[in-house]
C-alpha positions as CSV (number, residue, x, y, z in Angstrom):
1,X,-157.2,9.2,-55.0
2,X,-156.5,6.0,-53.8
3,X,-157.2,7.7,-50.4
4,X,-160.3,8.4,-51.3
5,X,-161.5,5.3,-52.8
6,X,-160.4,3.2,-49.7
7,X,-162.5,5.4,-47.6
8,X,-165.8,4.9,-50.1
9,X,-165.0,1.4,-49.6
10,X,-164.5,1.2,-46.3
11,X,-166.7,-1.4,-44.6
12,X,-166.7,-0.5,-40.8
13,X,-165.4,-3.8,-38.6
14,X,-167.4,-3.5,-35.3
15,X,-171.3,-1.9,-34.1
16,X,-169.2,1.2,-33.4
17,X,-168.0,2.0,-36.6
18,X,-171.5,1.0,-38.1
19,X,-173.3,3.4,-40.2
20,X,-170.0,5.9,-40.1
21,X,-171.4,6.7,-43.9
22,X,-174.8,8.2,-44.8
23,X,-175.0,7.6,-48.1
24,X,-175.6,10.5,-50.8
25,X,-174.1,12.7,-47.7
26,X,-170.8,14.0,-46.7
27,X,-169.4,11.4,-44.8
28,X,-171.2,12.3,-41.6
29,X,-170.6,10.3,-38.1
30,X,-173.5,9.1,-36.7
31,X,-175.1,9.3,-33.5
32,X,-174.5,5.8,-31.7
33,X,-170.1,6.8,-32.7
34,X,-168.0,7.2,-29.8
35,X,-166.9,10.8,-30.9
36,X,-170.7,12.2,-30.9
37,X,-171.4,10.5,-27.5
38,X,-168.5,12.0,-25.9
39,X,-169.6,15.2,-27.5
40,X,-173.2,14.8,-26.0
41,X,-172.1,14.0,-22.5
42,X,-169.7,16.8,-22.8
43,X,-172.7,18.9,-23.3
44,X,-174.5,17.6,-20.4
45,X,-171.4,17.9,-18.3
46,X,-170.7,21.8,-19.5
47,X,-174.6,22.3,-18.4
48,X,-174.7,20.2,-14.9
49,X,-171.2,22.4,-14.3
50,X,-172.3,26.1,-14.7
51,X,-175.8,25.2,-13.0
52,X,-173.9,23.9,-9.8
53,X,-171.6,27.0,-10.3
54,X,-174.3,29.2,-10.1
55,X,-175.9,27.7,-7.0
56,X,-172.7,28.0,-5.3
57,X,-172.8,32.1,-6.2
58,X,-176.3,32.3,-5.0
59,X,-175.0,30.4,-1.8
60,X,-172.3,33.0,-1.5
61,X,-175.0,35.5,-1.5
62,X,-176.8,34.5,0.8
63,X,-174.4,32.9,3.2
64,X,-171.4,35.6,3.1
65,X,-170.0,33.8,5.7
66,X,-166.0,33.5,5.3
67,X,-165.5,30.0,5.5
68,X,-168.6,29.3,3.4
69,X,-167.8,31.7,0.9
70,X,-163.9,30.9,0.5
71,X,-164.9,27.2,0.2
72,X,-167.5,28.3,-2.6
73,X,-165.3,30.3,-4.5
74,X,-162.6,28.1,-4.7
75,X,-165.1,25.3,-5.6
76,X,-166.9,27.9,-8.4
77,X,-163.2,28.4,-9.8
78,X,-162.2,24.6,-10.2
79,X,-165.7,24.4,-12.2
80,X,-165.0,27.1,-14.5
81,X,-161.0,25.7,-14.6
82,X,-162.6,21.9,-15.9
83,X,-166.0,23.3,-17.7
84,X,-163.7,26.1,-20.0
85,X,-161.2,22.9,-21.9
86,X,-164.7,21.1,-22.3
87,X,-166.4,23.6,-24.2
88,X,-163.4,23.4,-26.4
89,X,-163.6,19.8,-26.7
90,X,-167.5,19.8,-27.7
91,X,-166.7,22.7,-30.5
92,X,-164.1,20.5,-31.6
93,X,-165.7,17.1,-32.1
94,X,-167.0,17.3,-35.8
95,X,-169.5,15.1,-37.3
96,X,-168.7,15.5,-40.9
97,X,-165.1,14.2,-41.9
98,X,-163.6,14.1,-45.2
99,X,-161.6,11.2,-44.9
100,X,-160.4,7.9,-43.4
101,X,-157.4,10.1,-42.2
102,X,-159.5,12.9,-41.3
103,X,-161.6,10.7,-38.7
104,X,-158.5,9.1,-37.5
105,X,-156.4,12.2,-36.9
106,X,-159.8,13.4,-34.9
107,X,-160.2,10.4,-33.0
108,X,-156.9,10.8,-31.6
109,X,-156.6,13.8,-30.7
110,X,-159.7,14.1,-28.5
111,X,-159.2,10.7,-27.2
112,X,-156.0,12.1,-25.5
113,X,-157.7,15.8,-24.6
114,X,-160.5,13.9,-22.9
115,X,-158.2,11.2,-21.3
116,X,-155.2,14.2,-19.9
117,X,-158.1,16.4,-19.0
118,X,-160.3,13.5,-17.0
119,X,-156.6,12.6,-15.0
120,X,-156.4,16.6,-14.5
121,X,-159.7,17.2,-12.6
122,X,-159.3,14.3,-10.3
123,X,-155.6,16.1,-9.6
124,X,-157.3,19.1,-9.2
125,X,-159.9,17.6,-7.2
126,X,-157.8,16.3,-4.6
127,X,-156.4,19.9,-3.4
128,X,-160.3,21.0,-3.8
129,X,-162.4,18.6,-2.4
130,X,-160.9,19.7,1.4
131,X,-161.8,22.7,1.2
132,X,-165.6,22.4,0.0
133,X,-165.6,19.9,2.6
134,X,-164.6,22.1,5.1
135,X,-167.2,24.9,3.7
136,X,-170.2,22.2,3.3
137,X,-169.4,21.3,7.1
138,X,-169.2,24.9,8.3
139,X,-172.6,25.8,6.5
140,X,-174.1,22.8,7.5
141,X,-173.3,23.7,11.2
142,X,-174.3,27.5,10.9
143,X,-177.5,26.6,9.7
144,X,-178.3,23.2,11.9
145,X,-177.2,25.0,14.8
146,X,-177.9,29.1,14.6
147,X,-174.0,30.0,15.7
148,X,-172.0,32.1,14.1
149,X,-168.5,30.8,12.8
150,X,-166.6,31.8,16.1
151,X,-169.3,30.1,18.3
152,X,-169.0,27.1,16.6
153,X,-165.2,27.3,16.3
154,X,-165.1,27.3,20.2
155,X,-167.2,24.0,20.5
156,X,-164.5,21.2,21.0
157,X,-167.5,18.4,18.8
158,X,-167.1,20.5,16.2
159,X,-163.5,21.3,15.7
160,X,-162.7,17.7,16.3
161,X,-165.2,16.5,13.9
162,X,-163.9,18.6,10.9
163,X,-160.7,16.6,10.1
164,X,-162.5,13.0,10.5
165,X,-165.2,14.6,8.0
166,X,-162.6,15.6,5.5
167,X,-160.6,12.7,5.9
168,X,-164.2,10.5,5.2
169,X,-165.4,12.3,3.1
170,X,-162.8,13.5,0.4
171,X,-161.6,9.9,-0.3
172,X,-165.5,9.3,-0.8
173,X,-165.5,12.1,-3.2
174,X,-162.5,11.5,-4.9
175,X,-163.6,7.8,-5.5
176,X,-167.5,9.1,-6.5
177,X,-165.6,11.9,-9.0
178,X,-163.2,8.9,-10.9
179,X,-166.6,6.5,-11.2
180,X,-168.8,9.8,-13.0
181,X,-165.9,10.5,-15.1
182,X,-166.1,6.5,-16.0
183,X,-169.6,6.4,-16.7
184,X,-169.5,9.4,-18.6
185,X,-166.6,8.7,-20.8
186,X,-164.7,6.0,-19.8
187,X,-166.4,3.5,-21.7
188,X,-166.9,5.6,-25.0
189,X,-163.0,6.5,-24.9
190,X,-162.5,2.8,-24.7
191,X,-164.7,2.4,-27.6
192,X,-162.7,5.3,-29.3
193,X,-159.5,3.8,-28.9
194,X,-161.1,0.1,-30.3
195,X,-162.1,2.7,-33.4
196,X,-158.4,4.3,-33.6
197,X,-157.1,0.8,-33.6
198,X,-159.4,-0.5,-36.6
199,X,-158.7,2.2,-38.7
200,X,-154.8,2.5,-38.2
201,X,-154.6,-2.0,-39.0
202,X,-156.9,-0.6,-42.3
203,X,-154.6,1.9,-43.1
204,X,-151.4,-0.4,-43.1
205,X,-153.1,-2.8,-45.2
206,X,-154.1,-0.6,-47.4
């Protein structure tokens, strides 16, 4: 009861937690709340992810080349491995909560999903991102060129040139990958845990 009424009550403490309450609704998060913009670029992220993935299967097609097409695959099954936990994550992320504890427990929990699964991509990415370097550079070589994969395999430019390119490149990557992930989330997650914060010093008062 007295739950209840603290949560009727409740005056939100920062722009974030503005206009948490609609009234004569169901308490009902709005659209500007950390939790819904994580959930809409976790929708644009699922989308971006299986159209790249299916690029990469068209590229196999067309390019059944073995270096090509083990680079792709790999890179096709690390999408799918990231893309299935955030289709989870956006089915999970509710915008009508029934309580001050409701909304907190929810915060939390996909403030640490989203954080552990951000951290596991970029782990993942590191044991990835060689080899879909190595399959970008044989590709681009097969089709700048014309040779085949054993041609270009016995031209000393190009073998020597592979592990400078993945030693460039997947630091690049790796670097590119943890600034997206930032942009996309970082900065609502940060806003999230300011949120988590306000509502646990309102619940020990209360």
């Amino acid at each position: 009861m007295n739950e209840n009424k603290n949560w009727q009550n409740w005056q939100p403490v920062d722009k974030d937690l503005e206009g948490l309450l609609r009234p004569g609704f169901a308490n009902k998060l709005q659209a500007h709340h950390p939790l819904m913009k994580l959930k809409r670029n976790l929708l644009i992220n699922i989308i971006w992810s299986v159209v790249i993935t299916l690029i990469y299967v068209l590229l196999i097609i067309f390019f059944p080349v073995w270096p090509v097409w083990l680079a792709l695959a790999i890179t096709s099954l690390f999408n799918i491995a990231t893309v299935w936990p955030a289709i989870g994550f956006y089915r999970e992320i509710q915008p009508e909560v029934s309580s001050s504890q409701g909304l907190l427990q929810q915060m939390k929990v996909q403030h640490d999903a989203i954080s552990a699964w951000g951290k596991l991509q970029l782990r993942l990415a590191l044991f990835v991102y060689p080899v879909a370097t190595a399959g970008g550079y044989f590709l681009g070589g097969i089709l700048g060129s014309g040779r085949t994969v054993d041609e270009l395999l016995t031209q000393k430019l190009f073998v020597w040139v592979l592990p400078i390119a993945i030693i460039v490149l997947v630091p690049l990557s790796y670097l590119l990958a943890k600034w997206m992930f930032r942009k996309s989330f970082g900065r609502h997650l940060n806003a999230l845990q300011n949120n988590i914060r306000s509502l646990e010093a309102l619940d020990k008062e209360n």
